[in-house]
VEXLO-806267 format. One record per residue (C-alpha): residue number from 1; residue in one letter; x, z, y. Coordinates in pm, whole numbers, plus 50000, padded with zeros to 5 digits. Layout:
   num   residu    east      up   north
   NUM        A       X       Z       Y
...
//
This chain:
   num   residu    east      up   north
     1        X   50777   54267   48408
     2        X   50523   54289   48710
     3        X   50834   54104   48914
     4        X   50834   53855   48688
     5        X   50509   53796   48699
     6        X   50508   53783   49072
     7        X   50808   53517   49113
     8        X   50613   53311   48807
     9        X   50308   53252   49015
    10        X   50463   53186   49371
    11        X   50699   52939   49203
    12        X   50356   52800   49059
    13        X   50214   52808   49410
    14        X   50496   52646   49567
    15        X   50495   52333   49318
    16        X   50114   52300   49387
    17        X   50165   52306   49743
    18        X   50412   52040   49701
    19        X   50227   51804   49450
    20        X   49931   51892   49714
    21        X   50146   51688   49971
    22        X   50256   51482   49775
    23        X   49944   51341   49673
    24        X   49774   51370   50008
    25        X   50025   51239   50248
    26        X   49913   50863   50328
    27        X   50264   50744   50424
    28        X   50421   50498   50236
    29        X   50741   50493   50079
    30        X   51010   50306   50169
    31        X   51182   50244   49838
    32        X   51245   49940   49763
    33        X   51253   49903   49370
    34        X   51543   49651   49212
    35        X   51478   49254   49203
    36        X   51157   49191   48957
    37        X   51277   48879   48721
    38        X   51010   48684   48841
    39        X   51143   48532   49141
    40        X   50967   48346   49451
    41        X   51033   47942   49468
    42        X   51309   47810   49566
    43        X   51342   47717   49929
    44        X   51509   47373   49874
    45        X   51190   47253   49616
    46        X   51045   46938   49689
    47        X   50699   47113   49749
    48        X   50661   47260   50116
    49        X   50769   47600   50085
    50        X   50562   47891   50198
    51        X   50673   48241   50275
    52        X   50659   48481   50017
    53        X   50689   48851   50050
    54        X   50741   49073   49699
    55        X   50573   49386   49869
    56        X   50248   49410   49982
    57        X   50053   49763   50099
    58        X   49710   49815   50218
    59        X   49613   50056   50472
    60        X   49266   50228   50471
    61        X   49196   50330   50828
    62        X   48872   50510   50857
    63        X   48708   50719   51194
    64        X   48960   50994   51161
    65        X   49247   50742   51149
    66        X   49508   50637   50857
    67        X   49327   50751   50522
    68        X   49508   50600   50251
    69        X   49768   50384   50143
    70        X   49865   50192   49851
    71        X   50080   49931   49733
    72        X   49861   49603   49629
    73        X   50040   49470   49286
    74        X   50139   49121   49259
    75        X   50084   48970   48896
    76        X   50340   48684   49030
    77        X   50643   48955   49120
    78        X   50530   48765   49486
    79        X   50316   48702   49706
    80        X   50262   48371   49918
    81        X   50072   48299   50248
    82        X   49781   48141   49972
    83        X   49753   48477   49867
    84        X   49762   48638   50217
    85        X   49444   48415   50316
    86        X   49244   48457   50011
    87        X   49284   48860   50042
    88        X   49149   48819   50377
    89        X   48853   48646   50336
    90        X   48813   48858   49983
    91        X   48786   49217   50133
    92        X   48485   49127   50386
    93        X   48315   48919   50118
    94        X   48287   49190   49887
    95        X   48239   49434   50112
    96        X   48386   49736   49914
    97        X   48426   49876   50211
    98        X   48136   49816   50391
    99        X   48150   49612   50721
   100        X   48491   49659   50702
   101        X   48746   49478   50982
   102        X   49094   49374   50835
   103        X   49435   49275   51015
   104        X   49757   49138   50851
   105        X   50118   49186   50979
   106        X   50463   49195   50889
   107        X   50654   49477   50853
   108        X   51020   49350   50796
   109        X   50991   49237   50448
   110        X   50681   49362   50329
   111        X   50315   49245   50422
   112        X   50071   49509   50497
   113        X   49649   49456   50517
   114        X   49497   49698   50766
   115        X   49109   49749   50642
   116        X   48932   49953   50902
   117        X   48584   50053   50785
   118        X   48320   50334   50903
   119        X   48352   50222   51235
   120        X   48674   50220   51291
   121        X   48853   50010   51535
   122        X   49201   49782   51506
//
């Protein structure tokens, strides 16, 4: 009984540990979830078309380096270079995070927003 006792609470130990990292690690995933049925415009539309990118991340970069990050939904399944400009005036103006600096660049498909806050530097 004591044995069982013993491999009941490391197994318990060892899926805390894991959830631990799980929950901790600031990397972001690279899976890339099926088409959304809400597509992007078409190209060939009359309008002038604008890119469009259907995942979007924020980094939170604070003195100690890369805090957090987290995917930034988009209602539209997309989201266009519109978009990409209002979200970077929008962070500084409402200063969640203080005097907070923010960058934007590509990363193949997806678009990810750099906010670097407490005195941290780009």
């Amino acid at each position: 009984m004591k044995a069982a006792g013993f491999w009941f609470l490391m197994f318990c130990l060892l899926a805390l540990l894991a959830l631990l990292t799980m929950n901790t690690n600031p990397q972001r995933l690279k899976y890339r979830h099926p088409p959304e049925e809400t597509q992007p415009p078409a190209s060939g539309s009359s309008e002038k078309s604008e890119k469009t990118w259907s995942k979007v991340y924020a980094e939170l970069y604070g003195p100690k380096g890369l805090e957090k990050t987290w995917e930034i939904a988009t209602p539209k399944g997309y989201f266009t270079e519109a978009d990409r400009e209002h979200f970077l005036r929008d962070i500084p103006e409402k200063k969640q995070f203080g005097e907070a600096k923010v960058t934007v660049k590509e990363d193949g498909d997806d678009l990810v927003f750099s906010i670097y806050y407490k005195g941290a530097n780009p």
